[in-house]
C-alpha positions as YAML, in Angstrom:
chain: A
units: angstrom
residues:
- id: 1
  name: UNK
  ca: [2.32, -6.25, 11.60]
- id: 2
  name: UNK
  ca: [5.91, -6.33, 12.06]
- id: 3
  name: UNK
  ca: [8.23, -6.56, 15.14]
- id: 4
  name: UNK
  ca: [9.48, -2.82, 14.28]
- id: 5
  name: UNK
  ca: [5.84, -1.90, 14.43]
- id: 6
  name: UNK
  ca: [5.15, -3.96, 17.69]
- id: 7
  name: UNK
  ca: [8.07, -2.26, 19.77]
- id: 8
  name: UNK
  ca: [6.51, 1.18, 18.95]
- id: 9
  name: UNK
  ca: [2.91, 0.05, 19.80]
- id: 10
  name: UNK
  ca: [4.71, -1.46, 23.16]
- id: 11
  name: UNK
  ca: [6.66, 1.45, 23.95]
- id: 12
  name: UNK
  ca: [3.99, 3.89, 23.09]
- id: 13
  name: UNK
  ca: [1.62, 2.19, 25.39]
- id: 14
  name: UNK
  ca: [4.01, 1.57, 27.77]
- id: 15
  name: UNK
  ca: [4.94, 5.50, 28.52]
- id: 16
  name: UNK
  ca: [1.26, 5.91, 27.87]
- id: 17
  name: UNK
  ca: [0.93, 4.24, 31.55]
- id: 18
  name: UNK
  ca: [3.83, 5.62, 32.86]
- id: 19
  name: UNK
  ca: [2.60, 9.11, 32.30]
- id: 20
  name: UNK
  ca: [-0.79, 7.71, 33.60]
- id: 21
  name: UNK
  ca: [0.67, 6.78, 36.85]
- id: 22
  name: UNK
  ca: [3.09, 9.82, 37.62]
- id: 23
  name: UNK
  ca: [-0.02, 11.84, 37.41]
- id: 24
  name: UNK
  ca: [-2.24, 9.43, 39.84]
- id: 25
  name: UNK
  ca: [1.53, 9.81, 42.22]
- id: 26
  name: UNK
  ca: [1.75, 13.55, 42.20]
- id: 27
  name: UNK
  ca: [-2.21, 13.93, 42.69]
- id: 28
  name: UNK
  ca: [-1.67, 11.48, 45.62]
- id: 29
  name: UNK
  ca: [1.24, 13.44, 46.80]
- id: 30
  name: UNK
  ca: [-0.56, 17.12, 46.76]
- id: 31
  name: UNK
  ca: [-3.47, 15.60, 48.36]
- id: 32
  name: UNK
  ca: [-1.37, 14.10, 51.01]
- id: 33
  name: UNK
  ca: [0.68, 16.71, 51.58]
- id: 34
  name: UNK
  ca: [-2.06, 19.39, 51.61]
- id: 35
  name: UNK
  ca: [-3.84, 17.79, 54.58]
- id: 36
  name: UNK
  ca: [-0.53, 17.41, 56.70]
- id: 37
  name: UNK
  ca: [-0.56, 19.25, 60.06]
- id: 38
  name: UNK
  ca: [2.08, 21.08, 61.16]
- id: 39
  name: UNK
  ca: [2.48, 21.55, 65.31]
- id: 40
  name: UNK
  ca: [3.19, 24.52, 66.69]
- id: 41
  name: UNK
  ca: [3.66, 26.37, 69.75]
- id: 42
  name: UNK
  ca: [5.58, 29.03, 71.38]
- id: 43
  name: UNK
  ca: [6.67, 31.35, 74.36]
- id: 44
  name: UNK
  ca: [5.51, 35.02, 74.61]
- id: 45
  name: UNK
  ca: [8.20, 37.35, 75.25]
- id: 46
  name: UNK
  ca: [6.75, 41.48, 76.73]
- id: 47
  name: UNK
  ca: [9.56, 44.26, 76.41]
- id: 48
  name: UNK
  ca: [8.16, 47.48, 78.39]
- id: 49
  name: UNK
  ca: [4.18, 46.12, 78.50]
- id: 50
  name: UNK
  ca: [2.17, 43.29, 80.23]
- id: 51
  name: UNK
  ca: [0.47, 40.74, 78.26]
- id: 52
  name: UNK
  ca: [-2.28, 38.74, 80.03]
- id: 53
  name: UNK
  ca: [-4.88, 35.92, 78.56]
- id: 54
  name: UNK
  ca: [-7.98, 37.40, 80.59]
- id: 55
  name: UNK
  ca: [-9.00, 41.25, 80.64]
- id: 56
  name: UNK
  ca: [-9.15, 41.32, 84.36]
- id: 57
  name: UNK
  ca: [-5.19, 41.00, 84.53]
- id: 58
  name: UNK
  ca: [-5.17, 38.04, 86.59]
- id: 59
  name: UNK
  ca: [-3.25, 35.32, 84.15]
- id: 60
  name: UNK
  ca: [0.02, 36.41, 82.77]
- id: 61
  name: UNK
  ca: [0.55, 34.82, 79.33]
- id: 62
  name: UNK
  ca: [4.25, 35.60, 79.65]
- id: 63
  name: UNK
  ca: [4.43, 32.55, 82.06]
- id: 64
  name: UNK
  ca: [2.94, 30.24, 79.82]
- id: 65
  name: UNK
  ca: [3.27, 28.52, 76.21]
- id: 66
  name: UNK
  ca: [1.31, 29.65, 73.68]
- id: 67
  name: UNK
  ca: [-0.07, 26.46, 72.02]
- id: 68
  name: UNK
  ca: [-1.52, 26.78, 68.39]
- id: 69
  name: UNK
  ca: [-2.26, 23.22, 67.72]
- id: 70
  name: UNK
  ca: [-2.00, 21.50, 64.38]
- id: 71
  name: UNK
  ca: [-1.94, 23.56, 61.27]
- id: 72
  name: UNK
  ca: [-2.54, 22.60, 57.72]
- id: 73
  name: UNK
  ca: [-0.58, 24.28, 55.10]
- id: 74
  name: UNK
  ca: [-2.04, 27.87, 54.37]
- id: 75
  name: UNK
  ca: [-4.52, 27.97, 57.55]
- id: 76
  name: UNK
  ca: [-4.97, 30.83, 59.87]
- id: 77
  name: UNK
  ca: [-5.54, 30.64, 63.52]
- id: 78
  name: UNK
  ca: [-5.90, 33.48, 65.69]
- id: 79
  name: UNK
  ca: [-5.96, 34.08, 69.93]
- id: 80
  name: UNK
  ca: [-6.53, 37.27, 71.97]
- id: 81
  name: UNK
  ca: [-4.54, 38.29, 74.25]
- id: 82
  name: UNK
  ca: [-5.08, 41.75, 76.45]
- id: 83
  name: UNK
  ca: [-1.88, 44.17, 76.66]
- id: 84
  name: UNK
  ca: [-1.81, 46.75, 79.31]
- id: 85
  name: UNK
  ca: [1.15, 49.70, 80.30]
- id: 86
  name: UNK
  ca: [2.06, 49.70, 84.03]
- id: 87
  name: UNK
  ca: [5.32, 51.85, 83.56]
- id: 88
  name: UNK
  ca: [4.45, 55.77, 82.96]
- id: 89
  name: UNK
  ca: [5.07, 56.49, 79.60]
- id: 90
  name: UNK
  ca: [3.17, 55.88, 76.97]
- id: 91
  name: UNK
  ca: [4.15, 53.21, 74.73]
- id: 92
  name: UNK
  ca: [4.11, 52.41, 71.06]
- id: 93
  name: UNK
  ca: [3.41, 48.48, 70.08]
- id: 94
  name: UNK
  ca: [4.75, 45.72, 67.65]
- id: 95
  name: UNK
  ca: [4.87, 42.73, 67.40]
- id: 96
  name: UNK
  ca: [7.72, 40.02, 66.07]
- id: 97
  name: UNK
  ca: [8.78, 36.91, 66.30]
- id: 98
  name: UNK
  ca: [12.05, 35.22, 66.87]
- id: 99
  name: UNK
  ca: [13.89, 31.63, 67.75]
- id: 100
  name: UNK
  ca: [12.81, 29.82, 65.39]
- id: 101
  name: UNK
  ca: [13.49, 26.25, 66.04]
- id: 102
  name: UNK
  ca: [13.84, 24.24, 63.40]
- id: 103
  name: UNK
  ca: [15.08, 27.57, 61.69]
- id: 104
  name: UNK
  ca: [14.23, 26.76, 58.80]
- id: 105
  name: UNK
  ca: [10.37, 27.28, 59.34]
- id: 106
  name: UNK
  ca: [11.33, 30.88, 59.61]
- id: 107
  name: UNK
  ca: [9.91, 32.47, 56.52]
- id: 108
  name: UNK
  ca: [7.02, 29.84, 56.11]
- id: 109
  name: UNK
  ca: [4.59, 31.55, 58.91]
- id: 110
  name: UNK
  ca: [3.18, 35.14, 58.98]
- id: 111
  name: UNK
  ca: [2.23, 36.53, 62.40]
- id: 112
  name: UNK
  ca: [0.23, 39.44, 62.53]
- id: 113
  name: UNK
  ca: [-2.33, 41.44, 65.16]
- id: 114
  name: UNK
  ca: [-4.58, 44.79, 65.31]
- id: 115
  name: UNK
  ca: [-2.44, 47.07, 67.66]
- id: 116
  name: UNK
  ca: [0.56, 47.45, 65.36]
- id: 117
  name: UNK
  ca: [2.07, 51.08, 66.17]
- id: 118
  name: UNK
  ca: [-0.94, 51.50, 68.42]
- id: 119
  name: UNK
  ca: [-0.34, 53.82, 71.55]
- id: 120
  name: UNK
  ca: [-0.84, 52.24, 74.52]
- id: 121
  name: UNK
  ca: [-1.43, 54.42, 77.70]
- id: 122
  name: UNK
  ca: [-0.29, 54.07, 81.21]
- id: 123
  name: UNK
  ca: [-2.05, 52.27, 83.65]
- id: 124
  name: UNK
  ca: [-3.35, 53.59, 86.34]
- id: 125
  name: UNK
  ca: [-4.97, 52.55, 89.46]
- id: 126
  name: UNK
  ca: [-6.66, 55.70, 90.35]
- id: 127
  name: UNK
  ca: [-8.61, 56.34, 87.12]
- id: 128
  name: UNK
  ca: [-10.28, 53.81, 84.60]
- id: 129
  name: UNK
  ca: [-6.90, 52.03, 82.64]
- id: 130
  name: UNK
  ca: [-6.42, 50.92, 79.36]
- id: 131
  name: UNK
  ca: [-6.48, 47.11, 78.53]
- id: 132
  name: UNK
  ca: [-6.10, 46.91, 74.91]
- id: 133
  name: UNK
  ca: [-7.00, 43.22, 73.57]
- id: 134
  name: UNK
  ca: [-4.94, 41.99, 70.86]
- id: 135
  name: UNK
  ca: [-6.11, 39.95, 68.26]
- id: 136
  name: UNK
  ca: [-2.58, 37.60, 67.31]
- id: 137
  name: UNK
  ca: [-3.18, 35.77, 63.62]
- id: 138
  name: UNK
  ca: [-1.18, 33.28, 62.81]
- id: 139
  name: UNK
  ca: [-0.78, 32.14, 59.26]
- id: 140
  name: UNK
  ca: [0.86, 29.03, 57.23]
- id: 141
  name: UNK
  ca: [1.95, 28.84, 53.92]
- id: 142
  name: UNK
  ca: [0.36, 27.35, 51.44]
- id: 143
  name: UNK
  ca: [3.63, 26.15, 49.93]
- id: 144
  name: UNK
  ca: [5.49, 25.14, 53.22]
- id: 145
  name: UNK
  ca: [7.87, 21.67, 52.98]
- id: 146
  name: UNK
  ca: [10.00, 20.35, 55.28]
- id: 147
  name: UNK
  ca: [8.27, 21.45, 58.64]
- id: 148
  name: UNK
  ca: [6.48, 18.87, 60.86]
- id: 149
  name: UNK
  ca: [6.90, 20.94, 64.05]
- id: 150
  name: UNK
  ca: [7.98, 24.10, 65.09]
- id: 151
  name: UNK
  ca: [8.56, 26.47, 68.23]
- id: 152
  name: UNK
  ca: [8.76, 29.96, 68.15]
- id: 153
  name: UNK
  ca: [8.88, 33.22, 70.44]
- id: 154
  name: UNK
  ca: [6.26, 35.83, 70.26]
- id: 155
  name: UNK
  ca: [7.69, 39.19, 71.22]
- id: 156
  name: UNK
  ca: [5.56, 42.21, 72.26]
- id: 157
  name: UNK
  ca: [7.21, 44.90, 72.39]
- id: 158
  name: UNK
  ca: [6.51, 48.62, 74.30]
- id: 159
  name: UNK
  ca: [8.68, 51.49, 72.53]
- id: 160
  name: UNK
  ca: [8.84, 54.50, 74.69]
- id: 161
  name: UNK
  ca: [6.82, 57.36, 72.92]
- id: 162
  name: UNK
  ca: [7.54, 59.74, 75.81]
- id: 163
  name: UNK
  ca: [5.15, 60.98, 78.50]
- id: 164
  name: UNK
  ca: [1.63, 61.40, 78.50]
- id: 165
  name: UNK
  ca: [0.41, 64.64, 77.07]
- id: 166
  name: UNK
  ca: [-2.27, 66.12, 79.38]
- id: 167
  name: UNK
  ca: [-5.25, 67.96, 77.87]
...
């Protein structure tokens, strides 16, 4: 065999390995990097409604942090909370969220809940009143990079729909 043919046996079996071991590196890496957690938790904001952790009203949630906990890329954790109307109109609901810190994990979450443009009556003292509880999903992408930790606000907001119609 000669030295020409040598060299290309070498360098044959030699990228051979290489290409062996970039694949065992990337398989290492998406395994690693799938089962990083991601902490999170955040404030909850209420514009024109009450938002509460209990249905009896007695534990405002918009005093407290809303902790999610560790997260793994493209899991889904979800919390109720109960919403309730003490003003006298009836209100229409959403949901958003907002201060993002870092801001860059803006666009890597997805928050959603079951009373989107749900009306939302008054409450009142006098007759049974409406406690809707939310259920508040929040999801990860699969894809996310760069985010270790991350705050955000949760903002529930009341639009006014107008009074109540009677009858």
């Amino acid at each position: 065999m000669s030295n020409k043919d040598t060299v290309f046996k070498n360098a044959g079996l030699f990228f051979l390995i290489l290409l062996l071991l970039l694949n065992v590196a990337f398989i290492a890496y998406a395994i690693v990097d799938y089962y990083r957690t991601i902490h999170s938790e955040g404030s909850i904001v209420a514009v024109n409604v009450e938002v509460f952790w209990d249905p009896e009203l007695s534990n405002n949630a918009s005093q407290t942090n809303l902790e999610w906990g560790d997260m793994i890329p493209g899991e889904s954790k979800t919390v109720s909370l109960y919403v309730v109307n003490y003003g006298n109109r009836l209100m229409n609901l959403s949901l958003s969220m907002e201060n993002f810190d870092p801001w860059q994990a803006q666009g890597n979450f997805t928050l959603t809940w079951n009373l989107e443009n749900v009306i939302l009556h008054p409450y009142d003292m006098s007759t049974p009143h409406e406690v809707l509880e939310a259920q508040i999903t929040l999801t990860v992408r699969k894809d996310i990079r760069g985010v270790n930790d991350f705050n955000f606000d949760i903002v529930v907001i009341g639009t006014d729909e107008g009074p109540p119609r009677l009858g």
